[in-house]
DRENDO-1510 file (C-alpha; in Angstrom, 1 decimal, always signed):
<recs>
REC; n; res; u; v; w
REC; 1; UNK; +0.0; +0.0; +0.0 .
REC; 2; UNK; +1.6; +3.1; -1.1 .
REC; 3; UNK; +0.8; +5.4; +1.9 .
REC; 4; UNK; +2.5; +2.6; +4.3 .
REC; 5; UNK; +5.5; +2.3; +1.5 .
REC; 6; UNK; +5.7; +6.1; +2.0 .
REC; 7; UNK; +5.3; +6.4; +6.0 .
REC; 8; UNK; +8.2; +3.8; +5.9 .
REC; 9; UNK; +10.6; +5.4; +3.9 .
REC; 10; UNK; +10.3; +8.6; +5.8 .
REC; 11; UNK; +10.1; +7.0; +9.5 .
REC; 12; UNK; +11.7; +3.8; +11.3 .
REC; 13; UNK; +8.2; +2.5; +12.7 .
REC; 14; UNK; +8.9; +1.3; +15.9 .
REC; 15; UNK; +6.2; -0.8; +18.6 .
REC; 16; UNK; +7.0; -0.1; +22.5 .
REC; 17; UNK; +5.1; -3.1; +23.3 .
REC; 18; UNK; +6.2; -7.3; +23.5 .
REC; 19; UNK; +2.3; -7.9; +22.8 .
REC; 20; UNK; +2.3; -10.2; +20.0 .
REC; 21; UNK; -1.3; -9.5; +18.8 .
REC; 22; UNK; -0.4; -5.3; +18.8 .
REC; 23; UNK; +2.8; -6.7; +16.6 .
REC; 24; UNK; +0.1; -8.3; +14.7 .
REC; 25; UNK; -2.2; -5.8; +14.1 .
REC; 26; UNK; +0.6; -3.2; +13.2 .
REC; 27; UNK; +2.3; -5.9; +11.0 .
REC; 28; UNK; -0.5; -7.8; +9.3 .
REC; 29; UNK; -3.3; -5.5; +8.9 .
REC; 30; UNK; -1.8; -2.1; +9.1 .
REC; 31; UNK; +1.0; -3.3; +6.6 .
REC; 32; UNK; +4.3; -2.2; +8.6 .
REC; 33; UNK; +6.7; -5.2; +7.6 .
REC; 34; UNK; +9.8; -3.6; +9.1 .
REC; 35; UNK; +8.4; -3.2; +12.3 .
REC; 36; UNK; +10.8; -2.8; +15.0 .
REC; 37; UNK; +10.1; -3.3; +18.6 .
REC; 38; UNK; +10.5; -1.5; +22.2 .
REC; 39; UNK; +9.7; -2.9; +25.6 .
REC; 40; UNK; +9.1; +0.3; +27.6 .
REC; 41; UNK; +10.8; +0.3; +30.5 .
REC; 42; UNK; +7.9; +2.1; +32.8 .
REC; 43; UNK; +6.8; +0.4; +35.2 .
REC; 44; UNK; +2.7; -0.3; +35.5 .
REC; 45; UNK; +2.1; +0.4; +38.9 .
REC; 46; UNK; +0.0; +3.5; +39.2 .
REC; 47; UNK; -1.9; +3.8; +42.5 .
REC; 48; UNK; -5.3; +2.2; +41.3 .
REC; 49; UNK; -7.1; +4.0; +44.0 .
REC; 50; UNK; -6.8; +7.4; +42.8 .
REC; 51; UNK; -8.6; +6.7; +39.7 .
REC; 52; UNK; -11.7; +5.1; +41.5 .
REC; 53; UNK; -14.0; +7.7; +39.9 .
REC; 54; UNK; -12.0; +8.0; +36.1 .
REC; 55; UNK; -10.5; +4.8; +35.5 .
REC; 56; UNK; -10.3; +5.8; +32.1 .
REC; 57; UNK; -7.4; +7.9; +33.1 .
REC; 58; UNK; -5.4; +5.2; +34.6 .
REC; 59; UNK; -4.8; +3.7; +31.1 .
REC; 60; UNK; -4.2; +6.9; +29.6 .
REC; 61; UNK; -1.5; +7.8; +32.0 .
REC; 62; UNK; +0.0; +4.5; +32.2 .
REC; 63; UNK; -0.1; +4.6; +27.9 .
REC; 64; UNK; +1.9; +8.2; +28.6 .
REC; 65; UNK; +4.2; +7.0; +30.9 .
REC; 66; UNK; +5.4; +4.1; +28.5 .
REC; 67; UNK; +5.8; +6.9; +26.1 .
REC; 68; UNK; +7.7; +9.1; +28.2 .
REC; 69; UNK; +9.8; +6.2; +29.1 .
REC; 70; UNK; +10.8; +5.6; +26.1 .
REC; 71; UNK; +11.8; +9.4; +24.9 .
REC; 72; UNK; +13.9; +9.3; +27.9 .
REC; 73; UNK; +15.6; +6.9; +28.0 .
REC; 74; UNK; +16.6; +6.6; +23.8 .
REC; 75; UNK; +17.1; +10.5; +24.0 .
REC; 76; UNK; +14.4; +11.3; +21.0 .
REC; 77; UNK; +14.6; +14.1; +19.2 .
REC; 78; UNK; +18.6; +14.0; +18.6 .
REC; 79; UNK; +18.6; +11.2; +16.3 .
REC; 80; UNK; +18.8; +12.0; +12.7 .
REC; 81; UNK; +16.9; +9.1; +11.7 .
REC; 82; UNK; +12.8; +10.0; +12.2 .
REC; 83; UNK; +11.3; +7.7; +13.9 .
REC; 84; UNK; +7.2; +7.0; +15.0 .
REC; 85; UNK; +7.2; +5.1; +17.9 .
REC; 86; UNK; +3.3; +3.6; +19.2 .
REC; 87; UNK; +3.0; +3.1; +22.6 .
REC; 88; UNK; -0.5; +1.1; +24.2 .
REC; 89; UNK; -2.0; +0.3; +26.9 .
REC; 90; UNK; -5.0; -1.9; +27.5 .
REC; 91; UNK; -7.2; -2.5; +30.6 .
REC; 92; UNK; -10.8; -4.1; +31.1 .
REC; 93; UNK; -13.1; -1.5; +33.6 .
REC; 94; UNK; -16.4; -3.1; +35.1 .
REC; 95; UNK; -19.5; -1.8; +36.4 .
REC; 96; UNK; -18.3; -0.5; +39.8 .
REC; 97; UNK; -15.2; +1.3; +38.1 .
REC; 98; UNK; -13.2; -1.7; +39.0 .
REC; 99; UNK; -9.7; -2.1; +36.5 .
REC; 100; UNK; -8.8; -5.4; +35.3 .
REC; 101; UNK; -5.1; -5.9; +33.8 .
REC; 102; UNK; -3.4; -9.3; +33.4 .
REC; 103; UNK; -4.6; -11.4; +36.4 .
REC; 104; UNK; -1.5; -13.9; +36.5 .
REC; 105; UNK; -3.1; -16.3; +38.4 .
REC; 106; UNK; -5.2; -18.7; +37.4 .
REC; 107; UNK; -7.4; -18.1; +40.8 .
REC; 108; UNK; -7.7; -14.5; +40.1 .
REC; 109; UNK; -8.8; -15.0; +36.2 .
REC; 110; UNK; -11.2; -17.1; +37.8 .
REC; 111; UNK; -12.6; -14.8; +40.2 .
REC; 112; UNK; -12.9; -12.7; +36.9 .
REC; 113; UNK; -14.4; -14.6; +34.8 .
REC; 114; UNK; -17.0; -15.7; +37.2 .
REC; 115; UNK; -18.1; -11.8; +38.0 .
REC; 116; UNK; -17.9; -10.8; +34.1 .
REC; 117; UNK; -20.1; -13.6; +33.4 .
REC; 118; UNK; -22.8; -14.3; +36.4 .
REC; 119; UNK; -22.3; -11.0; +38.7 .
REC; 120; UNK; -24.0; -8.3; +36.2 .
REC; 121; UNK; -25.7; -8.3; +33.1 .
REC; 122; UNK; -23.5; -4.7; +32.2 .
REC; 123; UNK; -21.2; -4.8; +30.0 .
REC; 124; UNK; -17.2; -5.0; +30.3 .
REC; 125; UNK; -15.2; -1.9; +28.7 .
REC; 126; UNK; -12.0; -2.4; +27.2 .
REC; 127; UNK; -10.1; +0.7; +26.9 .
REC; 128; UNK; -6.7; +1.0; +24.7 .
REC; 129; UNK; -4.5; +4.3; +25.2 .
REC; 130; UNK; -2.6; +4.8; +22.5 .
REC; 131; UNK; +0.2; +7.3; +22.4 .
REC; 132; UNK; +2.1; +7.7; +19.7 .
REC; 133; UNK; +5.9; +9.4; +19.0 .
REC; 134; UNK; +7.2; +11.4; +16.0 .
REC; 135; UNK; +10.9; +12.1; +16.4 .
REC; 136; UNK; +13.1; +13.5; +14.4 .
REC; 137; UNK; +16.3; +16.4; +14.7 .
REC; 138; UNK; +13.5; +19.2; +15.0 .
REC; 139; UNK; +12.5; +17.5; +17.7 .
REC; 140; UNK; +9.7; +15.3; +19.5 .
REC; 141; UNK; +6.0; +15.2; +18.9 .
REC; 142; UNK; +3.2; +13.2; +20.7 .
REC; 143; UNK; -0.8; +12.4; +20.0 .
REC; 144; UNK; -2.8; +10.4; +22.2 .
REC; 145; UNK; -6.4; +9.1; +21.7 .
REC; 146; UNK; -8.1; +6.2; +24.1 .
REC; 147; UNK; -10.7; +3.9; +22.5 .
REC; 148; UNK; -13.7; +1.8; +24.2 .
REC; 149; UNK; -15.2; -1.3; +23.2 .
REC; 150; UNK; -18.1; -2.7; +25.3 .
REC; 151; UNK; -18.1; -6.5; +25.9 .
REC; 152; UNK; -21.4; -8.1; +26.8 .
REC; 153; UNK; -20.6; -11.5; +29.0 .
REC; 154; UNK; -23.2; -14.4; +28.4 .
REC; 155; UNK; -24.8; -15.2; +31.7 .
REC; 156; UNK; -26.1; -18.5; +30.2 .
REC; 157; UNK; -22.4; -20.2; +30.0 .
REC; 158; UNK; -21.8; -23.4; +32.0 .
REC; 159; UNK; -19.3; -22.5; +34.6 .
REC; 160; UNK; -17.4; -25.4; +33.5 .
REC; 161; UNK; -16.9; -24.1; +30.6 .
REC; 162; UNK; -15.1; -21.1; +32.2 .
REC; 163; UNK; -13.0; -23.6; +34.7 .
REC; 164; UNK; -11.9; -25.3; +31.4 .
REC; 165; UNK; -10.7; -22.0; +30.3 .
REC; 166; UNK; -8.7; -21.4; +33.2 .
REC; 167; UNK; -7.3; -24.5; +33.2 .
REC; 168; UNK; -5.9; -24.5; +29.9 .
REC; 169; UNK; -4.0; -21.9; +31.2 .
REC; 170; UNK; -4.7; -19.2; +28.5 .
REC; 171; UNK; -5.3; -15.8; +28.8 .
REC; 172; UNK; -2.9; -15.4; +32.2 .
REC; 173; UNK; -1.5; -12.6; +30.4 .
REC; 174; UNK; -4.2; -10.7; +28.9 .
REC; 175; UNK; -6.4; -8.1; +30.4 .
REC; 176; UNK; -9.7; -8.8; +32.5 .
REC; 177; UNK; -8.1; -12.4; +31.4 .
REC; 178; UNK; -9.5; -13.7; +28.1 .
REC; 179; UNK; -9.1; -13.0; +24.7 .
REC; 180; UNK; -11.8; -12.5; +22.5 .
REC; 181; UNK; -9.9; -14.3; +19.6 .
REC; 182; UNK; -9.3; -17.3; +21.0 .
REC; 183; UNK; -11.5; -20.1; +22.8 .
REC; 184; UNK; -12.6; -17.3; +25.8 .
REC; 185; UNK; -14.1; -16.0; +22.8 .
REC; 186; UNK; -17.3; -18.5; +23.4 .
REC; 187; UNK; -18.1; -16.0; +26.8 .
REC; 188; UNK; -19.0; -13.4; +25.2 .
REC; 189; UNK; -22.3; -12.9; +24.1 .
REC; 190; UNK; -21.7; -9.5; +21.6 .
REC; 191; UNK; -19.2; -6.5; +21.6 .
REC; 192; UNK; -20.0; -3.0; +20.9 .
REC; 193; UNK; -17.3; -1.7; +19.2 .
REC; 194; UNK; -13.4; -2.0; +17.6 .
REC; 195; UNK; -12.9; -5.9; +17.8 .
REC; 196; UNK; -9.0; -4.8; +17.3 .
REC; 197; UNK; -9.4; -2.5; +20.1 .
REC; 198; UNK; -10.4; -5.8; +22.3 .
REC; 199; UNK; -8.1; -7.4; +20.8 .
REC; 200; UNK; -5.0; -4.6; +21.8 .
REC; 201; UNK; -4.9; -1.7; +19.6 .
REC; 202; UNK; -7.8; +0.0; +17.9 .
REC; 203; UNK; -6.8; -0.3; +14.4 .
REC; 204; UNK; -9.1; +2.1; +12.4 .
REC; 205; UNK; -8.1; +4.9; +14.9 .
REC; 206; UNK; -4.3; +4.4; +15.5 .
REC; 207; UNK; -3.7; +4.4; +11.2 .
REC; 208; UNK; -5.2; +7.6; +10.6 .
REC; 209; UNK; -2.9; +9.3; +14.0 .
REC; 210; UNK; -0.5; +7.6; +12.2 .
REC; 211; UNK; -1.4; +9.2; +9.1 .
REC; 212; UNK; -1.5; +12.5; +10.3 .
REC; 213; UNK; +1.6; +12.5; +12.4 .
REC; 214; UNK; +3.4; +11.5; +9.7 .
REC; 215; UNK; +1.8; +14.2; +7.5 .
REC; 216; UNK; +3.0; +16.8; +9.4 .
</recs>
């Protein structure tokens, strides 16, 4: 596609993530072959409780941080090669406000599972922050956008079917603890919204920043 050949010629396109499925998302479907990545080295452990009543902002700072992190600590802005670096952060936010990241236990992704599912017919949001880095010798430039997808749980499941889950051991690593790609996909009733955004990176949204930060 000639306006990713173009974005590539001008930029290195870096990811500062190790998820696999944003690498996917940015390789396969955006069409950034020569995609390098970043493993931010900020560390995810804003205070939880101070974002009781705007959880929303917890993923947006911790997506800014990452960011930060990373013109920091590669000194952006002095290198002569541009670069557009895409930072992301995603988190699942229930009913009562509550943040979700990756529960890393399988008792915990249980616990989750079980309250998505039987605990409230509301929906789960899944919100991506996405902050993304222009950087070249006149210096450093950064856009950020958040996007929500709503994730409707089926109430109906067996609950074997979600202790099957958890046993396979899958989905540890995720947010909120499933993947709606994979077999935790059978949970979910519907989704309102970006399925890539659920998935790790809205992918509609973060090509056209990606557009226009290269534009200018």
């Amino acid at each position: 596609m000639k306006s990713v050949e173009k974005i590539c010629s001008q930029y290195k396109i870096i990811l500062a993530s190790s998820s696999p499925r944003r690498y996917e998302i940015m390789h396969d479907n955006m069409g950034f072959r020569d995609l390098e990545i970043i493993k931010p080295s900020f560390e995810e452990d804003l205070d939880k409780s101070l974002y009781k009543n705007d959880p929303i902002q917890y993923v947006i700072d911790t997506s800014k941080g990452k960011a930060e992190s990373i013109v920091s600590e590669f000194n952006l802005g002095k290198d002569e090669q541009p670069k557009l670096i895409v930072c992301a952060d995603t988190v699942v936010i229930d009913w009562d406000n509550m943040i979700y990241e990756k529960p890393g236990t399988k008792d915990r992704q249980l616990t989750n599972l079980r309250r998505f599912c039987f605990e409230s017919n509301e929906p789960m949001r899944v919100v991506t922050a996405v902050t993304i880095i222009s950087s070249d010798v006149s210096g450093v430039k950064m856009t950020q956008f958040h996007e929500i997808s709503k994730v409707y749980f089926d109430s109906t499941i067996p609950e074997q079917i979600i202790i099957d889950y958890v046993n396979s051991e899958d989905g540890l690593q995720v947010a909120g603890g499933f993947k709606v790609q994979g077999f935790s996909g059978i949970l979910i009733d519907r989704i309102d919204g970006d399925y890539f955004n659920i998935v790790g990176l809205p992918l509609n949204k973060t090509f056209k920043h990606i557009l226009t930060l290269a534009s200018t």
